[in-house]
N, C-alpha and C positions, 0 to 999 in steps of 0.2 A: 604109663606114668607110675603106676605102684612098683613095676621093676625099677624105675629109675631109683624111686624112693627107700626100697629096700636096700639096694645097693649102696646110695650113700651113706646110709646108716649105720650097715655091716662096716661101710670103709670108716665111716667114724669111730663106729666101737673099735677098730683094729687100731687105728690109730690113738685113742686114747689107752687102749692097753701096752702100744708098743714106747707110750711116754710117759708111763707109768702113771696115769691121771686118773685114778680107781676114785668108781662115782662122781666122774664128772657126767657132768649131761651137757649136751648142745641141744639148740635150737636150731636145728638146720634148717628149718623154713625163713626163720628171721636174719639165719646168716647168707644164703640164696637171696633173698631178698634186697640184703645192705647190697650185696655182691651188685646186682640188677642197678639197685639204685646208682649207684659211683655210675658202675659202665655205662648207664646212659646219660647221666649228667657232668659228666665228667670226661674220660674219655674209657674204652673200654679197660684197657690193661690197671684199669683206678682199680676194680673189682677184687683182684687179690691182693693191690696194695692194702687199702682200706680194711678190708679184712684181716687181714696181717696184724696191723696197727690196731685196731680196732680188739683183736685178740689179745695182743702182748699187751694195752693197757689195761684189761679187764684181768689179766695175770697177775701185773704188777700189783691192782689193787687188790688181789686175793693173796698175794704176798706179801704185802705189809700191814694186814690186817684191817682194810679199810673196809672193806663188805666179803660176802658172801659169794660164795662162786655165781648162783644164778643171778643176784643184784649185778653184778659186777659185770657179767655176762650181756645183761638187759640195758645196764646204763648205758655202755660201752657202743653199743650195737647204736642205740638212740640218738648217741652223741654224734656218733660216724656220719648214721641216716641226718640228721639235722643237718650238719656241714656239709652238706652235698648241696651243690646249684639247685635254686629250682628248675623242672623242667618244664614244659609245654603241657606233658602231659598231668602235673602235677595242678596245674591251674584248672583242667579243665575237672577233676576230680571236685574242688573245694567250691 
């Protein structure tokens, strides 16, 4: 599991450098997680939609000045997570 986690991280940071996003930070536990959530309440291939979307508006609003990259990041995320179906397993948690 720590190899997994190093890896994505490395691939993150690469990818943040090669789009030129200096000092951006992810949350890749919380974007793992949206991912998780769509694909089981949804249907699986929802997981990189949702994050996609879920991305580009958290962009958008760091691009017109509306919040802050990690606001923007955390709202985004929340918002995706919220609009997703309950599931089965979400009942039995609460």
């Amino acid at each position: 599991m720590e190899d997994r986690d190093r890896l994505l991280r490395q691939w993150s940071e690469q990818l943040i450098e090669m789009f030129e996003l200096d000092g951006t930070e992810v949350d890749v536990d919380a974007v793992l997680a949206l991912a998780g959530k769509a694909a089981h309440s949804v249907v699986r291939p929802a997981a990189p939609l949702t994050t996609f979307i879920a991305g580009y508006a958290a962009g958008m609003a760091v691009g017109f000045g509306q919040a802050d990259s990690a606001t923007a990041q955390r709202s985004a995320i929340e918002a995706a997570g919220a609009a997703c179906p309950p599931t089965a397993e979400d009942g039995e948690r609460q």
